[in-house]
DOFI-613591 format. One record per residue: residue number from 1; residue in three letters; z, x, y of N, C-alpha, C in turn. Coordinates in nm, 4 decimals, padded with zeros to 6 digits, always signed. Layout:
REM DOFI-613591
    n  res      n.c3      n.c1      n.c2     ca.c3     ca.c1     ca.c2      c.c3      c.c1      c.c2
  NUM  ALA         Z         X         Y         Z         X         Y         Z         X         Y
...
***
This chain:
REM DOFI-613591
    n  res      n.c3      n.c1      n.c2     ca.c3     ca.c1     ca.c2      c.c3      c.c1      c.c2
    1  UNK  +00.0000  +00.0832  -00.1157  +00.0000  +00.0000  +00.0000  +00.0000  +00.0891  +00.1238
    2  UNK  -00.0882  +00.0860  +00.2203  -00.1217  +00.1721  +00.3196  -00.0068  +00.1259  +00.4311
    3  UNK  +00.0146  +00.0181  +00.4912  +00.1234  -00.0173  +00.5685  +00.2702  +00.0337  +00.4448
    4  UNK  +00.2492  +00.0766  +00.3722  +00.4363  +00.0644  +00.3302  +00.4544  +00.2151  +00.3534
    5  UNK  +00.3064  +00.2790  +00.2557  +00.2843  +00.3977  +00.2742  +00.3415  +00.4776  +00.4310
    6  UNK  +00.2547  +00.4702  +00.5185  +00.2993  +00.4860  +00.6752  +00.4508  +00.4489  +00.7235
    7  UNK  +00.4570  +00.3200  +00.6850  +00.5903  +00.2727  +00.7751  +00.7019  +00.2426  +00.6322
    8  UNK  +00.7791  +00.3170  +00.5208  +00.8227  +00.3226  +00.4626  +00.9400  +00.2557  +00.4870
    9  UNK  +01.0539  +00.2967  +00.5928  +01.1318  +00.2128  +00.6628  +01.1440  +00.0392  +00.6908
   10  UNK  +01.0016  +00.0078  +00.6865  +00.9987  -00.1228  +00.7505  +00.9884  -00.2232  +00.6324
   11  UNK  +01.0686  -00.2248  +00.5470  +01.0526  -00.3485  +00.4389  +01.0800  -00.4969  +00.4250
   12  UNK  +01.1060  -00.5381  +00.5207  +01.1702  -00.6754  +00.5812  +01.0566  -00.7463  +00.5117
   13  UNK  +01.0848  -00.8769  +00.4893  +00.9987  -00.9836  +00.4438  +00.8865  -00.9581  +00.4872
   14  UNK  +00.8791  -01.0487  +00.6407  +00.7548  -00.9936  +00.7184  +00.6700  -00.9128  +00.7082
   15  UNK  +00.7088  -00.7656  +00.6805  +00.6288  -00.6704  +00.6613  +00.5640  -00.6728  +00.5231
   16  UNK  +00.6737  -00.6963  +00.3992  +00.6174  -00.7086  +00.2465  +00.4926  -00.7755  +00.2598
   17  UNK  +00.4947  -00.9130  +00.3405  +00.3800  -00.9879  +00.3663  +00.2784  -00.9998  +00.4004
   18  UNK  +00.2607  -00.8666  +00.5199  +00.1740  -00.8467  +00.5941  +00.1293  -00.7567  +00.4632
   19  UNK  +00.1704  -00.6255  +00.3925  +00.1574  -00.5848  +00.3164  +00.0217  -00.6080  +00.1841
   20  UNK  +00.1221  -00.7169  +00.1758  +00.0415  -00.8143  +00.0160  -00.0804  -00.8379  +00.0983
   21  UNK  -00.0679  -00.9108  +00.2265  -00.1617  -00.9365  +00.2778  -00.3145  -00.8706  +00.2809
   22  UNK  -00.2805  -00.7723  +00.3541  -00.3620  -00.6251  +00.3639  -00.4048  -00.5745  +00.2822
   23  UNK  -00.3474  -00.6209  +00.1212  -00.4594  -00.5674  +00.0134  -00.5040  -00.6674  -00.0500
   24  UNK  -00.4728  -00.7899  -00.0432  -00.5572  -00.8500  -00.0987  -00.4826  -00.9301  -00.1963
   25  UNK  -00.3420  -00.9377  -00.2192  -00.2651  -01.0739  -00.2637  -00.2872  -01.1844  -00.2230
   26  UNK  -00.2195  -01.2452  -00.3701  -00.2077  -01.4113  -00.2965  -00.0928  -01.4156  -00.2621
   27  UNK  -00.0537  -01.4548  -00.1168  +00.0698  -01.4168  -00.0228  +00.1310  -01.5445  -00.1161
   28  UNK  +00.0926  -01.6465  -00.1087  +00.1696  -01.7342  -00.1333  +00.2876  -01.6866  -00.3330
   29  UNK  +00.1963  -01.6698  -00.3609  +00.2091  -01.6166  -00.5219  +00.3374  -01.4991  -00.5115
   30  UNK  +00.2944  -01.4065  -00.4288  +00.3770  -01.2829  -00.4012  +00.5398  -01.3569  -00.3377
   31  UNK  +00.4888  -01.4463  -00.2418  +00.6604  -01.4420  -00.1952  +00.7124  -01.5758  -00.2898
   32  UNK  +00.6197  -01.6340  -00.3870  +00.6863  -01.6876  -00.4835  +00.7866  -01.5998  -00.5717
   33  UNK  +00.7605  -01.4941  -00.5947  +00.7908  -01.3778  -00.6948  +00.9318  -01.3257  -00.6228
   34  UNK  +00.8939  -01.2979  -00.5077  +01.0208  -01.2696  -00.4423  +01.1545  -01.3010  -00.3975
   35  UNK  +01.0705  -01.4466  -00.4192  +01.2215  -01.5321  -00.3496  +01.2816  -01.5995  -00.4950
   36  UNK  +01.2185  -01.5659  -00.5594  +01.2810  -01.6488  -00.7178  +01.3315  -01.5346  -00.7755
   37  UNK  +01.3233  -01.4036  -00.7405  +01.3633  -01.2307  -00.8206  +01.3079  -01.2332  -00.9210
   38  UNK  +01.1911  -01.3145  -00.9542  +01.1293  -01.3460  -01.0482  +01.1453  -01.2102  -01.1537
   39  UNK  +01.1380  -01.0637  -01.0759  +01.1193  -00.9163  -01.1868  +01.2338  -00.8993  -01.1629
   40  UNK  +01.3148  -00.8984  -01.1066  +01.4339  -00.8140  -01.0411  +01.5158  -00.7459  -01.1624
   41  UNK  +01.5439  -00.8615  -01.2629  +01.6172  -00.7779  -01.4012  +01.5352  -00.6504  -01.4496
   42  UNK  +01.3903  -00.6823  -01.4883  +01.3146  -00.5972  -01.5611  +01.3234  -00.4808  -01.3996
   43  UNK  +01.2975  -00.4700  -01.2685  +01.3123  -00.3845  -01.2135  +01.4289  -00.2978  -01.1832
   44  UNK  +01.5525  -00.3767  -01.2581  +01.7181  -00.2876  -01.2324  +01.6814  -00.1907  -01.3814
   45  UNK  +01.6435  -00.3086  -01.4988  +01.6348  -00.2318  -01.6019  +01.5678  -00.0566  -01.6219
   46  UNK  +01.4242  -00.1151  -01.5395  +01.3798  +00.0316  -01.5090  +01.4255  +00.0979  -01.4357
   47  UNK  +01.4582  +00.0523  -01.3351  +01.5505  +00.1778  -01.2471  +01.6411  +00.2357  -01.3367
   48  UNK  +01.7375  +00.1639  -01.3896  +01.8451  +00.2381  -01.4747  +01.8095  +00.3330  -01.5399
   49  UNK  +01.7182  +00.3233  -01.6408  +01.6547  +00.3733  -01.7118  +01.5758  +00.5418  -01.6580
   50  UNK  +01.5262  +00.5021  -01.5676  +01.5084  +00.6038  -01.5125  +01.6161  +00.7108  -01.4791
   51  UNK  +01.6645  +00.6406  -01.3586  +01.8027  +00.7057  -01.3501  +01.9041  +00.7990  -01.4593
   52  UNK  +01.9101  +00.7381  -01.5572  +01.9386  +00.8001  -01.6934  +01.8824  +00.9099  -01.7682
   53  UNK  +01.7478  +00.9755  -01.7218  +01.6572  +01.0384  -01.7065  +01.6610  +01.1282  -01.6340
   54  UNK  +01.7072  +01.1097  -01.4982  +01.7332  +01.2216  -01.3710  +01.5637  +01.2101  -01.3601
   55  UNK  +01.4630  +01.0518  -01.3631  +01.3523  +01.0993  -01.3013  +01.3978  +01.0061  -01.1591
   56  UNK  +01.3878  +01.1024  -01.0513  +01.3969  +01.0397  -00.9227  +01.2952  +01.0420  -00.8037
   57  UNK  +01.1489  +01.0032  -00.8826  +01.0455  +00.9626  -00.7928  +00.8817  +00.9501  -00.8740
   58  UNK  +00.8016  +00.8828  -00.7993  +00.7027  +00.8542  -00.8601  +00.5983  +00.9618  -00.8298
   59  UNK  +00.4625  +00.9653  -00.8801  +00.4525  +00.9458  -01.0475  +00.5753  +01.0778  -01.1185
   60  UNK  +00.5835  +01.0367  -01.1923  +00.6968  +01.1559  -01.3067  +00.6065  +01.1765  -01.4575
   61  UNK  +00.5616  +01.2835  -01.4667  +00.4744  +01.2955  -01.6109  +00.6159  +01.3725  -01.6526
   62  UNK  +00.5837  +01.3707  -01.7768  +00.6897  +01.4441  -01.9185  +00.5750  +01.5147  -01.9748
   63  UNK  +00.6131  +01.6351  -01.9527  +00.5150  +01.7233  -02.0818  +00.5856  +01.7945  -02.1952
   64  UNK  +00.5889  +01.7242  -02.3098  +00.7290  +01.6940  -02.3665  +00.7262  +01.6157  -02.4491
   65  UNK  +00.8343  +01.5711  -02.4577  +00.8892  +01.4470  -02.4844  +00.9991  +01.3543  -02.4378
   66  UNK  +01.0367  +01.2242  -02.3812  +01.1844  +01.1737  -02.3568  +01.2709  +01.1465  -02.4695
   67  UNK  +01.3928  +01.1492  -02.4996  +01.4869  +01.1425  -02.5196  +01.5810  +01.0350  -02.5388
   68  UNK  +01.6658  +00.9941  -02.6066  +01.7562  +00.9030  -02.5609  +01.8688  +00.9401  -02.4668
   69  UNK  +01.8414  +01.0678  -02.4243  +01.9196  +01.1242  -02.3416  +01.8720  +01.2029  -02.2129
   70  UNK  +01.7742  +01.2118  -02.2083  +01.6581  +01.2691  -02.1380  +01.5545  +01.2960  -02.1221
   71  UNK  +01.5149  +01.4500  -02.0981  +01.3712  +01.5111  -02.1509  +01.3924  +01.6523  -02.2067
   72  UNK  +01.3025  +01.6210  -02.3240  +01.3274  +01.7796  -02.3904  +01.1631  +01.8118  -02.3849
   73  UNK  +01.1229  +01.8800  -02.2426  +01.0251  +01.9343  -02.2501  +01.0424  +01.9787  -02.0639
   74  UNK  +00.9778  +01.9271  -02.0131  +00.9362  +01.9477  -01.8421  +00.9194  +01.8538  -01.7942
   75  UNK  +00.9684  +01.8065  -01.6599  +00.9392  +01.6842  -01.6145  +00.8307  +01.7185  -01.4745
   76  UNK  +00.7261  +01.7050  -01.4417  +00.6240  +01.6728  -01.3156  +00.6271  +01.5651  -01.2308
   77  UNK  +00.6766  +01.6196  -01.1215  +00.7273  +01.5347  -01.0478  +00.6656  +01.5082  -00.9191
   78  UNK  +00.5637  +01.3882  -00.8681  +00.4358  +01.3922  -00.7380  +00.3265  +01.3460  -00.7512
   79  UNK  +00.2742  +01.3383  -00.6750  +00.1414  +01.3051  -00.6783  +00.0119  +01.3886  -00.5980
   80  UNK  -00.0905  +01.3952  -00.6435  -00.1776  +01.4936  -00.5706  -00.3455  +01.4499  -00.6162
   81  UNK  -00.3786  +01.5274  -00.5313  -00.5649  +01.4547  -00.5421  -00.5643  +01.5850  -00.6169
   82  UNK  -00.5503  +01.6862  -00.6649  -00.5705  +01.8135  -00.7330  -00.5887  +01.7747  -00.9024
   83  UNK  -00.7082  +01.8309  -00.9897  -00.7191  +01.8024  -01.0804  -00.5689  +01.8800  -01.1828
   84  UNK  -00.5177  +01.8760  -01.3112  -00.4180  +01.8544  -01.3781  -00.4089  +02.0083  -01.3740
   85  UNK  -00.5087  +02.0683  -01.4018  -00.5122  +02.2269  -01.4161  -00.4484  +02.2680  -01.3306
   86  UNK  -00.5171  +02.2293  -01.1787  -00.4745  +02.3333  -01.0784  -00.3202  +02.2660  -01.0052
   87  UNK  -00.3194  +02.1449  -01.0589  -00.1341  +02.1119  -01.0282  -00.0436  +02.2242  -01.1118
   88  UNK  -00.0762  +02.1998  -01.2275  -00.0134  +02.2766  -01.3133  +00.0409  +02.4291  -01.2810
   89  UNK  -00.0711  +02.4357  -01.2064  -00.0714  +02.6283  -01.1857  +00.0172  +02.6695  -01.0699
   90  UNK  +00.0243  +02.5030  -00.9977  +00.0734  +02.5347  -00.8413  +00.2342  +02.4982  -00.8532
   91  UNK  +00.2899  +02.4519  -00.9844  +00.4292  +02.4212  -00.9718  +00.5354  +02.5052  -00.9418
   92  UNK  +00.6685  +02.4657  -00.9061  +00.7303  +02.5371  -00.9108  +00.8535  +02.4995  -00.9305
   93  UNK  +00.9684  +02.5483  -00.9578  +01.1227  +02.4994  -01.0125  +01.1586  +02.4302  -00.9213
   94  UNK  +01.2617  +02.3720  -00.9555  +01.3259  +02.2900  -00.8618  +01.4848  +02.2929  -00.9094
   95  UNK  +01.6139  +02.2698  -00.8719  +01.7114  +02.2643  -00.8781  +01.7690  +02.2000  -01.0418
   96  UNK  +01.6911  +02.0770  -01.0263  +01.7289  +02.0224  -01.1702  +01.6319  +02.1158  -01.2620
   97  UNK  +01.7319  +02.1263  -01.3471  +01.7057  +02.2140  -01.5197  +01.5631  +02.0972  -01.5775
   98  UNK  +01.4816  +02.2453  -01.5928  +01.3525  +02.1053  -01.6532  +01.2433  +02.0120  -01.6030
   99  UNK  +01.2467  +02.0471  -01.4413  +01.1865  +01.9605  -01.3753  +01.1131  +02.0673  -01.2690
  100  UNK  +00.9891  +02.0213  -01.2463  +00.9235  +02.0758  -01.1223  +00.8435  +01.9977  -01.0242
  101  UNK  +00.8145  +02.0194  -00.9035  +00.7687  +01.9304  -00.8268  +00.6320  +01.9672  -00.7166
  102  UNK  +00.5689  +01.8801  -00.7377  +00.4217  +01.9054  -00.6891  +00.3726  +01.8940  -00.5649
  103  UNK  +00.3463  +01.9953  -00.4674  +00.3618  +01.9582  -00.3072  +00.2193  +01.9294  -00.3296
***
């Protein structure tokens, strides 16, 4: 979403709306979803889940495997227009054990 993208801060109804709007939702459909929490369980679930993981941002590849306890391999952490090779080559550590992150 290009407005959330830019103005990250601004999540108020209004804006979600203008949002949906701007790409091409059905507004009406969307703030059906919203105002009923229609996902909200399945979205705590994944958060948790994640969280439990120590993955704390999108996209997150595992090169590896997950765990019922984590990851037992490497976690990639970002996003980039760079093909897989040359991400790969450009990583670098990061604080958490296991994880690297992709400027």
């Amino acid at each position: 979403m290009i407005g959330c993208r830019n103005n990250p801060q601004q999540l108020e109804l209004k804006n979600l709306l203008d949002y949906a709007r701007d790409i091409g939702l059905d507004v009406t459909l969307f703030r059906g979803c919203l105002d009923t929490e229609k996902y909200k369980a399945a979205i705590q679930q994944e958060n948790s889940e994640a969280m439990s993981k120590a993955v704390h941002g999108t996209p997150t590849f595992v090169i590896g495997r997950s765990t019922a306890t984590g990851v037992d391999g490497t976690m990639v952490v970002g996003g980039s227009r760079m093909n897989y090779s040359t991400r790969c080559s450009r990583t670098r550590s990061t604080k958490r054990s296991g994880e690297v992150d992709l400027d």
